[in-house]
C-alpha positions in Angstrom: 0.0 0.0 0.0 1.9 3.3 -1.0 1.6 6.5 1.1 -1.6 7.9 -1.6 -3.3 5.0 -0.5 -2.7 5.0 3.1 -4.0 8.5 3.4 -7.4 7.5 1.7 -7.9 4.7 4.5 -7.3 7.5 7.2 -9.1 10.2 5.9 -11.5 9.1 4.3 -15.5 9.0 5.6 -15.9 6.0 7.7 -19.5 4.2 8.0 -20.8 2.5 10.8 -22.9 -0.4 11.4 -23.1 -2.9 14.6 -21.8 -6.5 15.0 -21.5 -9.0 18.1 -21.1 -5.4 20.8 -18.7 -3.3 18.1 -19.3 -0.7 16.2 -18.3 -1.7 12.5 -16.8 0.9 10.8 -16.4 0.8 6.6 -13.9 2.7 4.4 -13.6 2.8 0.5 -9.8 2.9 -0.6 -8.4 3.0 -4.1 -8.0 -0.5 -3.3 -11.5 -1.7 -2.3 -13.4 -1.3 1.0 -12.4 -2.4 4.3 -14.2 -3.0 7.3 -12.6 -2.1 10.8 -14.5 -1.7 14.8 -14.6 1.1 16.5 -13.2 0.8 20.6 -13.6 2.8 23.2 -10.1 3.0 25.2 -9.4 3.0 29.2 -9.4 7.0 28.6 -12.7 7.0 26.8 -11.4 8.5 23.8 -13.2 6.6 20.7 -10.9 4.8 18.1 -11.1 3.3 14.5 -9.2 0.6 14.1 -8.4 -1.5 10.8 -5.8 -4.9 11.5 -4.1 -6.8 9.1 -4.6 -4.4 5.9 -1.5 -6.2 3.5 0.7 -3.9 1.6 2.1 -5.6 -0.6 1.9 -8.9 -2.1 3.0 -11.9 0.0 6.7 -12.4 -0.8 6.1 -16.3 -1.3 7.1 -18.5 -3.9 8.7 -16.4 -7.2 8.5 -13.4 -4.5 10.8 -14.9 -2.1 13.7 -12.1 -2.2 12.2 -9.9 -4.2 11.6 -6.1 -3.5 7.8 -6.1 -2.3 5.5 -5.7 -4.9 2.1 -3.5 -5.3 -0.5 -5.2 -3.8 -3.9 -6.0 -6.1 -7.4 -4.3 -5.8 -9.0 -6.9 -3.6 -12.6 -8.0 -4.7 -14.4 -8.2 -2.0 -14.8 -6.4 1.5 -11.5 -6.8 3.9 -12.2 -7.8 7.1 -9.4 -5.7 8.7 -10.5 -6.9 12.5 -7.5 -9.0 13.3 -4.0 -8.4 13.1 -2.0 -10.5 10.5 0.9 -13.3 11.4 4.0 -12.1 12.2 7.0 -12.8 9.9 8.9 -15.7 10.1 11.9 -15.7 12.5 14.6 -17.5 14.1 14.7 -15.7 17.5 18.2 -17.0 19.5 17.7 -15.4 22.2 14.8 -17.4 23.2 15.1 -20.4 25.6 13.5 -22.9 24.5 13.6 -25.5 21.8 11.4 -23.9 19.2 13.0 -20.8 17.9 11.4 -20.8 14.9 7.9 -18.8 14.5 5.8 -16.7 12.1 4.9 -17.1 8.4 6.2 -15.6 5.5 3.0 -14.0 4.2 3.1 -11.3 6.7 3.2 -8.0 5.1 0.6 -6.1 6.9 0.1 -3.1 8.8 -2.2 -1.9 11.6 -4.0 1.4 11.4 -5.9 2.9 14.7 -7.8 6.2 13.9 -8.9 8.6 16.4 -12.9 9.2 16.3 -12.6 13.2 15.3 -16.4 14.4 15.2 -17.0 15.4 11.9 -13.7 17.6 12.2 -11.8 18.5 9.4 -8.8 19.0 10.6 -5.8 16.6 9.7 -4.1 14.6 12.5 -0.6 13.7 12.5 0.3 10.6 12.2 3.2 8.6 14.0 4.4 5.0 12.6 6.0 2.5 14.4 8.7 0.4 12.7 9.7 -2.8 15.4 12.9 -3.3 16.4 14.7 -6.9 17.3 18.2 -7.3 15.3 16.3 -7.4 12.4 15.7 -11.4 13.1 12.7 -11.1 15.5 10.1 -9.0 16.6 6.1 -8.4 15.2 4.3 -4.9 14.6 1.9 -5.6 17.7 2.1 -3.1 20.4 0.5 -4.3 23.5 -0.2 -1.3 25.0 -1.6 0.5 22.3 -4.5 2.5 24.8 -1.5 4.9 25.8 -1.2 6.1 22.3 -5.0 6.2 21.7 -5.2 8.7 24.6 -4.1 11.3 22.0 -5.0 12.7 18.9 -2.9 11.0 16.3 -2.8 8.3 14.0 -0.9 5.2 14.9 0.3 3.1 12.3 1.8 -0.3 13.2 3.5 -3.0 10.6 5.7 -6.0 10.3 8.4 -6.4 7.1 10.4 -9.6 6.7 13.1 -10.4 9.0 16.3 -12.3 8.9 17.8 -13.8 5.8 14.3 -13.3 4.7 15.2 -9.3 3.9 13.8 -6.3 4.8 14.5 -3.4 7.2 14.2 -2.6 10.7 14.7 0.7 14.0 17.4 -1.8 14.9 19.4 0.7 16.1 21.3 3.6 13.7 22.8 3.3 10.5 26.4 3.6 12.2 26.4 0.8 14.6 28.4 -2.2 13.3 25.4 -4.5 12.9 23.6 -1.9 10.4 24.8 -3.7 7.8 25.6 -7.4 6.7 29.3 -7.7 5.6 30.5 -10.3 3.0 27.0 -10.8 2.1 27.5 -12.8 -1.2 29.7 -15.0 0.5 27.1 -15.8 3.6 24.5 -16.3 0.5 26.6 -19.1 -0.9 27.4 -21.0 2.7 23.8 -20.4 3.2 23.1 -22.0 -0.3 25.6 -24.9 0.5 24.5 -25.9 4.0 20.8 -26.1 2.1 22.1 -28.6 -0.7 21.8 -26.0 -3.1 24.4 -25.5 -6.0 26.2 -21.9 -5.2 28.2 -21.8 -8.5 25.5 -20.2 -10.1 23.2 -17.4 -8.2 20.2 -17.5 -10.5 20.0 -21.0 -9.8 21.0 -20.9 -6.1 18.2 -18.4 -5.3 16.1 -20.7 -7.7 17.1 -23.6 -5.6 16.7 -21.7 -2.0 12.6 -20.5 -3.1 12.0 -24.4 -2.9 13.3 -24.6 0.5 10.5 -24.8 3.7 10.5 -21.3 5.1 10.8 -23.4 8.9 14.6 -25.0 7.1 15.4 -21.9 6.0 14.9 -20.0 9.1 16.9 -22.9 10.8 19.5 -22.1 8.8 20.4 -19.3 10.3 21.4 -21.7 13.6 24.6 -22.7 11.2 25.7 -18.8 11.4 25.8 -18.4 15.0 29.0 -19.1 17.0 28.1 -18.7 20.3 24.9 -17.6 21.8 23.2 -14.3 20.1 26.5 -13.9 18.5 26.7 -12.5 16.1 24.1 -10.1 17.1 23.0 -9.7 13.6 23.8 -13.2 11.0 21.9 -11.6 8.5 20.5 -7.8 7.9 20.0 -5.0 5.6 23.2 -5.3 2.8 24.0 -2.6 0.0 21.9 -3.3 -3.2 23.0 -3.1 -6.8 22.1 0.7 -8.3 18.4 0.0 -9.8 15.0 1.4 -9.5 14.3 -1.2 -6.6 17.2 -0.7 -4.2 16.5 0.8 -0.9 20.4 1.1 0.0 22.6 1.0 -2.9 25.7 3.1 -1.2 27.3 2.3 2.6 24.8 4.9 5.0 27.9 6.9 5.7 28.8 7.8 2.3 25.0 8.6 1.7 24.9 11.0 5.0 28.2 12.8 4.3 27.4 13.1 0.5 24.4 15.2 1.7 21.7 12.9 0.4 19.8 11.9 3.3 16.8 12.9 4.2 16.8 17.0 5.9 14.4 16.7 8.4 14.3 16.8 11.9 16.1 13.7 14.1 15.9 12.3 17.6 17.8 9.4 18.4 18.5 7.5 21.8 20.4 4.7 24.1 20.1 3.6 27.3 22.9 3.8 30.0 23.4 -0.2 29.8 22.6 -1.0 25.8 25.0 -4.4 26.4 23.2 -5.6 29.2 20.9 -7.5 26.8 23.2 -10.1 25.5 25.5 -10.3 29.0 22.2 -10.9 30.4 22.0 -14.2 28.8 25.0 -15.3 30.5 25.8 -13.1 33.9 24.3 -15.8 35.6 25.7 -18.9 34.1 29.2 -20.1 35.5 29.4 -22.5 32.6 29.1 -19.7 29.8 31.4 -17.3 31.6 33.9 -19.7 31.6 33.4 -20.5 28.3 33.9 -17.0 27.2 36.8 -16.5 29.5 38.9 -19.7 28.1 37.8 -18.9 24.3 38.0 -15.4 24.4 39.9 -14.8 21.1 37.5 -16.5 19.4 34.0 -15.8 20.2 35.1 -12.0 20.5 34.9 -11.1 16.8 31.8 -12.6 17.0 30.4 -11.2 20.1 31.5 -7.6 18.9 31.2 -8.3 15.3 34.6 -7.3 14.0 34.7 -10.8 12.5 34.4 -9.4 9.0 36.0 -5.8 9.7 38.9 -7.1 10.9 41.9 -9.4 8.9 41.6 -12.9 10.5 45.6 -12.5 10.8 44.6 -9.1 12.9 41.4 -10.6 14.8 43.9 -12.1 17.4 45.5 -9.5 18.9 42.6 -6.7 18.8 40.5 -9.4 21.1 43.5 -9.4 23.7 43.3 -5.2 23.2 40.0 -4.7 23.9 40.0 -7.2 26.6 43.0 -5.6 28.0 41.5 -2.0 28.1 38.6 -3.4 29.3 39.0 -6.1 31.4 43.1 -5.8 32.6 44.2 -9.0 33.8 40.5 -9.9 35.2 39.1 -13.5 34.6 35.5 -13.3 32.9 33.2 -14.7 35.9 30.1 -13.7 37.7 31.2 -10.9 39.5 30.0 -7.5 38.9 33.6 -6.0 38.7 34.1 -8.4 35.5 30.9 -8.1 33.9 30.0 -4.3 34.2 33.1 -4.3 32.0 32.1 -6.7 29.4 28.6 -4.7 29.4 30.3 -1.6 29.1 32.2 -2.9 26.0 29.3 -4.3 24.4 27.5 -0.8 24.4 30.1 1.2 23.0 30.7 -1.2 20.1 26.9 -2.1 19.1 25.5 0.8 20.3 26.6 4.3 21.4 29.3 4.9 19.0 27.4 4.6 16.2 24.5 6.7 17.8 27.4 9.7 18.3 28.9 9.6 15.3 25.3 9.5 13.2 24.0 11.9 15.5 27.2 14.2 14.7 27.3 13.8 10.8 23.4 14.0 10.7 23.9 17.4 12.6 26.6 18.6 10.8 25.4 17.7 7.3 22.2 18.8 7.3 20.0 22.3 8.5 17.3 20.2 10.6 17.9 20.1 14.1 19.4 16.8 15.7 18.0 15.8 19.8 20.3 12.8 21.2 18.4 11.8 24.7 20.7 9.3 27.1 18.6 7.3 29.1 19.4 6.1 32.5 16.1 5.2 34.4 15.9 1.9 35.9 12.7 0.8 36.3 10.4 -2.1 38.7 11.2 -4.0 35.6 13.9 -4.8 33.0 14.5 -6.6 29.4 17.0 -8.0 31.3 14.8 -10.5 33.2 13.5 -11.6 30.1 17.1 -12.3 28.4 18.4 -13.9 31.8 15.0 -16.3 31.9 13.8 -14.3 35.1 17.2 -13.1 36.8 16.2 -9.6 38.8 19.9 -9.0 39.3 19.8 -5.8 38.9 22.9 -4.6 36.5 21.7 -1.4 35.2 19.4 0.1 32.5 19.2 -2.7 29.1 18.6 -2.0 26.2 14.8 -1.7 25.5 14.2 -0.5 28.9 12.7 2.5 27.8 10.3 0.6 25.4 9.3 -1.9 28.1 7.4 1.0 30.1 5.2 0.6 27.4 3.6 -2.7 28.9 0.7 -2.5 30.5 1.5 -4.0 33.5 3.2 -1.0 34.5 2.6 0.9 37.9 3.8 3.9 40.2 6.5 5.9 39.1 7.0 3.8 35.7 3.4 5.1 34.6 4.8 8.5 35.3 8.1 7.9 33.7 6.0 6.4 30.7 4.2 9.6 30.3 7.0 12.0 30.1 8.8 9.3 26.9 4.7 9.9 25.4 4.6 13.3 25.6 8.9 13.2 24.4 7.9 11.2 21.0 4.6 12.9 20.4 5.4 16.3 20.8 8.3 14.8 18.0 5.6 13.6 16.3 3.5 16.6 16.1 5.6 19.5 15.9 9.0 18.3 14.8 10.4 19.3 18.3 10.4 17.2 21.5 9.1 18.3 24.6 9.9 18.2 28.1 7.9 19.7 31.0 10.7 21.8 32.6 13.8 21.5 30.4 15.2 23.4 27.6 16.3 20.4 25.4 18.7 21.9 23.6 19.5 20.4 19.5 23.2 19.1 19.1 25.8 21.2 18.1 28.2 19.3 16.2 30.8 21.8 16.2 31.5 21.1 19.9 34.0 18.7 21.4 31.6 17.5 24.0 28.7 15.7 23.3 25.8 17.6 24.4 22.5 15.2 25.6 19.3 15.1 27.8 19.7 12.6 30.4 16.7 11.2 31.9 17.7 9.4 35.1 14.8 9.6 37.1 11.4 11.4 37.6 13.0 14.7 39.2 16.6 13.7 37.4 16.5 15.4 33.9 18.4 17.8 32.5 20.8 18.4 30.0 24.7 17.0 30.0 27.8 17.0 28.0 30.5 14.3 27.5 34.0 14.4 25.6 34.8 10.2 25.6 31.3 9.0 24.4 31.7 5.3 24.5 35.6 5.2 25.0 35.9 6.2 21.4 39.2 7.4 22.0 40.2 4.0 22.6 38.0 2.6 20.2 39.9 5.0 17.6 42.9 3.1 17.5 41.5 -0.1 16.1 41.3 0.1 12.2 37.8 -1.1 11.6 37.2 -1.5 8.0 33.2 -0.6 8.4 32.7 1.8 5.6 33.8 -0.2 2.6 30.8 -3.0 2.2 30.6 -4.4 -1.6 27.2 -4.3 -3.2 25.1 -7.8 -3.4 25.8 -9.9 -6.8 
């Protein structure tokens, strides 16, 4: 469904009729008609909402790797009162057995419309793109009343995941794990671990649309080393120039060339990013000595230098980092060795690339640029959920910030949840994000220290400045070669 499209469903007049205690609501599209419900939320505010509307044809069969194509004029009325599967996965960091979920005819998005009264007056409307390493992850929200309590238009959606394609909010555009590396040869050990011939990549893709979408997922178990590592087996890669790419230059060459997008930017981390995959072993004596004794080699992995790196070279920066890092410490369960290892894993996955986007974004373009630093710990923490139940409280993970938007949440989290609302509305609405009480100043790229909002608690918000972000002095002297990635064949 392209963006013409879209705004028919949202703006056009809705009809109403009644069915089993909803009100059934009916809009004509370009398309054909669709049929939605109309809801009344916990703040009494009346929605429209349409679930499962496809936009785009299911990438199955012939379609499998393809760029998404326009969806058809449907014949008869959708039934858009239940959200569509989500797309097929292989989620490591799960633990259990069955990692494999989803289906691969899952291109659909939700759309929830506020009830406006007969007013004419446009409403803004604010998408929400999943994150999840771009392997895992589904474009429900579960607490999708907060939003309703304010006059926008929220539009959810999944898009295929994994070696599957597609894109994701995975993090920025900078971070290490933006981008898959060697991507023609991963296709071809992909294609040979299937049985399929990989001389040959008309046939091998020929021979790879004939594999199960459950094998194929599984697949991807053949790419990981140890754990969740490496973060991200297969992501967004650099396209061949054509009329279908999405990215057909490296994202840095694309921001300093001046041709990205001029419009206003917020971007984010959390104090702890690396929390979520030291999570999954701060707990386990077993897997910390594992790491310990084979350090050397799950490190390129684990920090996904693996490909940016000469294996001659990949040696000696592991003992570095370590080093730096680490000193002479053994890896084990104490929280002087692991706040380390967490600290390591930010800085390379996370908040370097968020400063040095945030920087070139700044400095390339005239829209303002708002970097927020988030250090709140709240009752709860993603980190329970990576550990399987662990409170052990080790700081702020990443997706902290999103997990305030569960419903479960209580006290000072609900507050804490409302000042993040009224942040990425107020983004949403005016180009500007607003705090109650703060000047939140844009960045200044020009200056040596980083300038941010930190929000480390409920009366603990205010504005801040940094010179190291992320150690990337030290990080500086290790020649990553991140910024020359070949274009698929």
């Amino acid at each position: 469904m392209n963006a013409k499209t879209l705004s028919t469903v949202l703006f056009l007049l809705f009809t109403s009729l009644s069915c089993h205690g909803k009100k059934i609501v009916k809009v004509q599209t370009p398309l054909g008609r669709i049929s939605g419900y109309r809801i009344i939320n916990l703040y009494g505010k009346e929605y429209d909402v349409f679930m499962g509307i496809p936009y785009a044809q299911p990438p199955v069969g012939k379609l499998r790797f393809e760029p998404p194509q326009p969806i058809e004029k449907w014949e008869y009325e959708l039934q858009a009162t239940k959200g569509g599967y989500s797309c097929v996965q292989y989620d490591s960091t799960l633990r259990i057995p069955e990692k494999v979920s989803g289906c691969e005819d899952c291109l659909y998005l939700n759309v929830y419309v506020p009830v406006k009264n007969n007013s004419k007056t446009q409403l803004p409307v604010l998408i929400w793109i999943h994150g999840g390493r771009f392997q895992s992850g589904k474009g429900d929200l579960e607490d999708v009343d907060s939003f309703l309590n304010f006059d926008v238009i929220l539009v959810t959606l999944n898009y295929r995941l994994g070696l599957f394609g597609g894109i994701s909010a995975s993090g920025v555009v900078l971070s290490p794990t933006s981008l898959t590396k060697n991507a023609p040869a991963k296709a071809k050990e992909l294609g040979a671990s299937l049985g399929c011939p990989t001389s040959n990549s008309t046939q091998m893709i020929s021979c790879l649309r004939q594999v199960s979408s459950r094998r194929l997922s599984e697949a991807t178990d053949n790419f990981m080393v140890w754990l969740t590592a490496p973060i991200v087996p297969f992501g967004p890669v650099v396209e061949i120039p054509g009329p279908n790419a999405f990215i057909s230059r490296p994202p840095i060459d694309i921001i300093n060339s001046g041709k990205a997008y001029d419009v206003p930017w917020m971007t984010s981390v959390v104090s702890e990013e690396g929390l979520f995959a030291v999570s999954m072993f701060f707990n386990d004596d077993k897997l910390l000595e594992q790491l310990d004794e084979n350090w050397t080699n799950i490190s390129p992995f684990l920090l996904d230098f693996n490909d940016t790196i000469p294996l001659s070279q990949q040696r000696s920066v592991a003992q570095k980092i370590r080093r730096y890092f680490l000193g002479s410490n053994k890896i084990d369960n104490t929280d002087s060795s692991l706040r380390p290892l967490i600290s390591m894993i930010s800085d390379r996955i996370f908040v370097l690339g968020f400063e040095k986007a945030a920087r070139l974004q700044a400095k390339r373009n005239k829209s303002p640029v708002w970097t927020l630093y988030y250090n709140y710990r709240a009752n709860h923490s993603m980190s329970e959920y990576y550990s399987g139940g662990s409170t052990r409280n080790m700081g702020v993970c990443h997706g902290d910030d999103f997990l305030l938007w569960s419903s479960t949440v209580k006290s000072d989290d609900n507050k804490m949840r409302k000042i993040l609302y009224d942040i990425y509305l107020s983004f949403a609405i005016h180009g500007k994000p607003r705090i109650t009480g703060v000047k939140w100043q844009p960045l200044d790229p020009n200056k040596k220290k980083f300038q941010y909002l930190r929000i480390s608690g409920l009366r603990n918000i205010s504005m801040d400045t940094r010179s190291n972000v992320g150690h990337k002095n030290f990080w500086k002297t290790i020649n990553f070669d991140e910024n020359k990635i070949s274009p698929t064949t």
